[in-house]
C-alpha positions as CSV (number, residue, x, y, z in Angstrom):
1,X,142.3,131.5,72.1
2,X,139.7,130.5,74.3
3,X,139.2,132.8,77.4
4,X,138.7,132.3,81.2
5,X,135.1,133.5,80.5
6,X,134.4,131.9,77.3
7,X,135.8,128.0,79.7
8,X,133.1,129.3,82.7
9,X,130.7,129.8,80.6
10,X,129.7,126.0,79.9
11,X,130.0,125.5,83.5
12,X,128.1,128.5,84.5
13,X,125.5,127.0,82.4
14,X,125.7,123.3,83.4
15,X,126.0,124.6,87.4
16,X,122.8,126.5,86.4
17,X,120.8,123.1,85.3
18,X,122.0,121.0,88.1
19,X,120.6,123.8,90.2
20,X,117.3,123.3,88.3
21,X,117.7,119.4,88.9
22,X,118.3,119.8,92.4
23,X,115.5,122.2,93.2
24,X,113.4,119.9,91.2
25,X,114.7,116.8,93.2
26,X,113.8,118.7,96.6
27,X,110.7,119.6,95.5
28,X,110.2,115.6,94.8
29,X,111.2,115.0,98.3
30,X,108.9,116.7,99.9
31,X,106.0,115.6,98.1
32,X,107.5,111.7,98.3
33,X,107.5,112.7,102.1
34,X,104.0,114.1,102.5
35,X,102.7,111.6,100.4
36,X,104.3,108.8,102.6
37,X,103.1,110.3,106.0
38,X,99.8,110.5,104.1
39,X,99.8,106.9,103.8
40,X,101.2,106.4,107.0
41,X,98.2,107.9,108.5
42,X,95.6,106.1,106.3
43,X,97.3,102.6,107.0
44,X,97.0,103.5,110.9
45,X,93.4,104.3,109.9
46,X,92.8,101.2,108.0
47,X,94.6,99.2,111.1
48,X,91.7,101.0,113.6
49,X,89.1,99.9,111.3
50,X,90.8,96.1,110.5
51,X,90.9,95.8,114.6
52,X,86.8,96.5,115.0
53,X,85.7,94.8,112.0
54,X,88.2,91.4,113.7
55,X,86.4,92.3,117.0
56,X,82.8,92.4,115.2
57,X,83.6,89.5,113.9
58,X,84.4,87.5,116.4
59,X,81.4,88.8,118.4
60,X,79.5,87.4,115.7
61,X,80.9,84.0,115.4
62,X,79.9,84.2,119.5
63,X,76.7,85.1,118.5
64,X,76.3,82.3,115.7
65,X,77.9,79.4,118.2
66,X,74.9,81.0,120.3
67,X,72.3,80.3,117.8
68,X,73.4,76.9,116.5
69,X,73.3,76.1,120.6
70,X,70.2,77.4,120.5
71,X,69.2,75.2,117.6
72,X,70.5,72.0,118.4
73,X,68.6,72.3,121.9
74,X,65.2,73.1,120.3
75,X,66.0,70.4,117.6
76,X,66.2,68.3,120.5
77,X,63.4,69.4,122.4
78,X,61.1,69.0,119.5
79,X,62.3,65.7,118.5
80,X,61.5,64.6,122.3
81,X,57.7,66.3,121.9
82,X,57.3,64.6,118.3
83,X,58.4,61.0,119.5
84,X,55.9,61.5,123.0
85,X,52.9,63.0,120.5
86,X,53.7,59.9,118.2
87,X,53.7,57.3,121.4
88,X,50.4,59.3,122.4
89,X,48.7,58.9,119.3
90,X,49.6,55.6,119.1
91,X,48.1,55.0,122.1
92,X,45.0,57.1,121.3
93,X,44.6,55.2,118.2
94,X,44.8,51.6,119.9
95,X,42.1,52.8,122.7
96,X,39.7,54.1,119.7
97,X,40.0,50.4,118.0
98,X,39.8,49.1,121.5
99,X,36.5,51.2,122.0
100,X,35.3,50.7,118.7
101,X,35.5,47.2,119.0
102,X,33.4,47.2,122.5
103,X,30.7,49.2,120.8
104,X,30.2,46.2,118.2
């Protein structure tokens, strides 16, 4: 006949591993925990860094609008010399003829 003792002992011995498994399982937890408020803190870290890098960037599309304005206007402001150096050497041209013609 089987005995209290010789019933407890599979228990004794599967309470014993589920002891294992739990202490295994907490250990788990608190790693799974650190690890998350690890990422926590790099993912605040990485929303600092998102937030300048958006703010750099928008200072540079400022600074490019800038620079095309700046372009566009000297675009303009050479186009105006070139057309007055072209009317100017037009009529440079037509007093030389002019002159040349006199002299014959």
């Amino acid at each position: 006949m089987l005995t209290l003792m010789d019933e407890c002992d599979p228990i004794n011995a599967e309470n014993c591993m589920l002891k294992v498994v739990c202490s295994e399982l907490k250990k788990n937890a608190r790693m799974l925990e650190r690890n998350k408020q690890e990422l926590e803190h790099v993912n605040e870290i990485l929303k600092c860094e998102k937030l300048k890098a958006d703010g750099k960037t928008l200072t540079l599309c400022k600074d490019l609008d800038t620079l095309k304005d700046l372009i566009n206007t000297r675009e303009k402001l050479f186009n105006t010399d070139l057309s007055s150096l072209k009317s100017e050497s037009l009529d440079l041209k037509l007093r030389l003829e002019s002159l040349v013609s006199e002299n014959n």
